[in-house]
Structures are given as structure tokens and as C-alpha cells.
N, C-alpha and C positions, 0 to 999 in steps of 0.2 A: 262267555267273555267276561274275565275280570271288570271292567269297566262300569258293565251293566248291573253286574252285584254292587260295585261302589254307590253307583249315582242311586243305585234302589235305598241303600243304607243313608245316604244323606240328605234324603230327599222325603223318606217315608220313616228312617227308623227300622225296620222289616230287614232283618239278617239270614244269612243263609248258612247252615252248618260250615261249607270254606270259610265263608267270607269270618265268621266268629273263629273257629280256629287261625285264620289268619292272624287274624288283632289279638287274640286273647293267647298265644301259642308262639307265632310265627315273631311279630313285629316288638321284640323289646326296648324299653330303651333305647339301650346301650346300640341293638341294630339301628333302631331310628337315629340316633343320632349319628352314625356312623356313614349310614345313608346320607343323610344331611352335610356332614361333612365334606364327602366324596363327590357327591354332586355339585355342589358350592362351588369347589375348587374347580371343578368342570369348566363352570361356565364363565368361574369369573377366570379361568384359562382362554376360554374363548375369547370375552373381553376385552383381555388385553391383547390378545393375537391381532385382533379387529383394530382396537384404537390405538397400540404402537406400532403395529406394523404393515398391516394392509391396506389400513387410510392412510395415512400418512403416505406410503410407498405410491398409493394411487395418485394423489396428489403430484408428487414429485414426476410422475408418469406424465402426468396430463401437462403437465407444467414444460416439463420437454418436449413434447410434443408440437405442441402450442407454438413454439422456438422453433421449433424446424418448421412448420407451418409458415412460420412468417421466412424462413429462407426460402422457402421453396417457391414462396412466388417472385422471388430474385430473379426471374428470368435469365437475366445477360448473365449472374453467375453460376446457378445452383439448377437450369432446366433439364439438364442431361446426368443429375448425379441426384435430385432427391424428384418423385412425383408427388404432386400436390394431393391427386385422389387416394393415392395409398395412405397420407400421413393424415388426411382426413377419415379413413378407414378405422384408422388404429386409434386414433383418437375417440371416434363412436361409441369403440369397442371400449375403449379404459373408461369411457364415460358411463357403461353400461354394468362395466362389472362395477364401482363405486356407487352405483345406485342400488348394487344386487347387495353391497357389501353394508350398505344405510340401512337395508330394508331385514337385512342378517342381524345387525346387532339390533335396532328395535325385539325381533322377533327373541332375541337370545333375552334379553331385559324381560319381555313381556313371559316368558319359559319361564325363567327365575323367580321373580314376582309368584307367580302362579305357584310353582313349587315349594316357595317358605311358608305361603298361604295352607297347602296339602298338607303340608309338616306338622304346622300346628294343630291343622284337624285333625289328623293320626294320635297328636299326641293330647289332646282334648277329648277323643274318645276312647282314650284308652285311662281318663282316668276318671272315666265313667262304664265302668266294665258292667253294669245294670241295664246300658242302653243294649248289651247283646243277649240281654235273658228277658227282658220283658219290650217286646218288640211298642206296644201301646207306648212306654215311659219314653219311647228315642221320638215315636212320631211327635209328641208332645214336646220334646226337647229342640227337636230339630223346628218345631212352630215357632216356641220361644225363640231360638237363633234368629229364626228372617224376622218375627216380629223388632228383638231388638235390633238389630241391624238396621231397619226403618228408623227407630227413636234414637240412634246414635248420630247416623246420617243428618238426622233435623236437627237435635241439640249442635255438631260440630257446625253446620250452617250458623245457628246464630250464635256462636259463640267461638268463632273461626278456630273449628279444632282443637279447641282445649279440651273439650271433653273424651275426645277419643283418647286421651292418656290416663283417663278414670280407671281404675281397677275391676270396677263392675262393667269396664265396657266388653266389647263382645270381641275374642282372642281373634277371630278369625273371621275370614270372607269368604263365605258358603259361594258366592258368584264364581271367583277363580278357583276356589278348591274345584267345582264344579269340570270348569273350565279345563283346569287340569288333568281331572280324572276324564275326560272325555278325548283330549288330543296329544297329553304324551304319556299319561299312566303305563300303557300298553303297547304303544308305538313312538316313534319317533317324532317328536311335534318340529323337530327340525333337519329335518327329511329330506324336504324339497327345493334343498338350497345345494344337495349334492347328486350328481348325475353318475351312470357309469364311465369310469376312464376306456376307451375305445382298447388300452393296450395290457389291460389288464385280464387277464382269466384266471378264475376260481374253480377248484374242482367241486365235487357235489358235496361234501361236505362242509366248506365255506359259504355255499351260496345261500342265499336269503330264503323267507322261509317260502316264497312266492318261483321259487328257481331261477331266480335272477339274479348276474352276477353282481357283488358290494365290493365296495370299496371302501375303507377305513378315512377317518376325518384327518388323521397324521400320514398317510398314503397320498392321499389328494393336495397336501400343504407339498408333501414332496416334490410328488410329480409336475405339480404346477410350474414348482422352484425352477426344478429340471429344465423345462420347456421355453423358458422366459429367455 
């Protein structure tokens, strides 16, 4: 498992013939930055999907709702053309998916976060290409890292974050890098916000590596559209 070479590497220094050929072969610049880039755009894609269009839309959702709610206990005009418990249903419902869609873009923020954090560590151990030939010099480096992270933390405390813009402070947060390398290095960290579409089928060579069928993130924006 990729993941478990990473966190061994950030944690201990102690590399693994991939994992050095990875970094020292695989991940250049030019790819890392490119990586970065591509991802970037992802999420800050996601972003805005979130905050121009499906909040707001939800919004506008609940908001009509709400309005026919208040007709529908019109009695004497509106009892035989709108039901109260249906439009309290749907309402539930919109109330539920804007809470699924709050808890979506935090998670998207905290993915991001995470990820520029990885970035910098990638590109912080790669301009120390020593830490993958002499495994003792990364354990030591990576000591110094959480040590200073501790002494950045206190100085920013009293001195309300001016120091974290110091040049000798510390490029990166071993905690999210972490963090990262643990729940979307290798998988999806935002997975669980998408289900299978009931009307979808994939043959065996689309489906997931688990054999279960997937659905794409611009497939589901679709189909949703569709359905509404």
C-alpha cells in the first residue's frame, strides 16, 4: 500500500526502493507542479459548483417551499390541489440535501488544505534528495520538523502569527501532510458524498476496483439535473 511507504517515510525518514525511485525518478517538478495545478482547479471547480450553484439553488428550493407550505394550510382554498405532508416531505428532504451540501464543501476545503500541505512536503523532500540515501539523516530531519513545529506554534501564540511568515519557519504541516497521505493519497477522501445512481450500469471494465458499479462526479451533477 502506497500510503503505508509514505507515512513510514514521514514519520521515520526509512525509505523503500519505490518509494526512493518514486521521489527521486517519478515525481519532477515540472510533474508536481502540474499535479498541483490540475488538482487546484478540481476542487476550486468543486467550490464554486457548491457555492454558486447548489446553495444558493437549495436555498431558493426551501424558500419555495416554505410558500406553498403556507398555502397549503389555506384550507378553504388550496386543501384538494396542494397536501400539507407532501410539501412538508420535500421540504425535509431539501433541508437535508443543504446540510449534505455544508458538510460537502467543509470536507472539499479541509481535502484542499490537506493537499497544498502534501505538495509542499513532496517538494521539500525532494530538495533534500540525502533524506533518501541515508535513512538515519530523514529520521533526524523529520525530529527537527515536529520539534519545530512545536516552537513555531508557541512563538505564533505570542506574537499573534507574525512569526509564521519568518523564513526559517517550518514550510509545512507534518499533521495534514499526514492526514492526507492517509485518506486521499490512495483513495477517494471524498467518496462518501457519492452513491450509485440506481439507473446506471457499467460493464466490467468501468467498474471499481471493489466490482462495484461508479458513477462519475459530472454524471451525477447530470442525472440529478434530469430528475429535478
Amino acid at each position: 500500500m502506497p500510503q503505508v511507504e509514505l507515512l513510514g517515510l514521514i514519520s521515520t525518514g526509512n525509505t523503500s526502493e519505490p518509494v526512493h525511485a518514486y521521489f527521486t525518478q517519478y515525481l519532477t517538478d515540472q510533474q508536481v507542479k502540474r499535479w498541483e495545478s490540475r488538482s487546484s482547479q478540481s476542487y476550486g471547480s468543486l467550490q464554486k459548483i457548491i457555492n454558486e450553484y447548489l446553495e444558493p439553488a437549495c436555498s431558493r428550493l426551501l424558500h419555495r417551499l416554505n410558500r406553498l407550505r403556507g398555502y397549503s394550510l389555506w384550507n378553504e382554498r388550496y386543501s384538494e390541489l396542494i397536501d400539507t405532508n407532501v410539501i412538508e416531505s420535500c421540504i425535509d428532504t431539501a433541508q437535508l440535501l443543504l446540510k449534505r451540501l455544508v458538510f460537502y464543501r467543509i470536507s472539499i476545503d479541509k481535502v484542499c488544505l490537506e493537499f497544498r500541505e502534501f505538495i509542499k512536503w513532496v517538494l521539500h523532500s525532494e530538495s533534500f534528495p540525502s533524506l533518501f540515501v541515508f535513512p538515519l539523516l530523514g529520521s533526524l530531519f523529520n525530529l527537527w520538523i515536529f520539534c519545530s513545529n512545536l516552537v513555531v506554534e508557541k512563538l505564533a501564540e505570542q506574537n499573534g502569527g507574525e512569526y509564521q511568515n519568518h523564513p526559517d519557519a517550518v514550510a509545512y504541516d507534518p499533521w495534514l501532510v499526514v492526514s492526507y497521505i492517509k485518506t486521499s493519497f490512495a483513495t477517494d477522501g471524498l467518496a462518501e458524498y457519492f452513491t450509485v445512481y440506481p439507473g446506471i450500469e457499467r460493464t466490467g471494465n468501468e467498474r471499481g476496483k471493489c466490482g462495484i458499479n461508479v458513477i462519475s462526479r459530472s454524471e451525477w451533477y447530470t442525472l440529478t439535473c434530469k430528475s429535478m
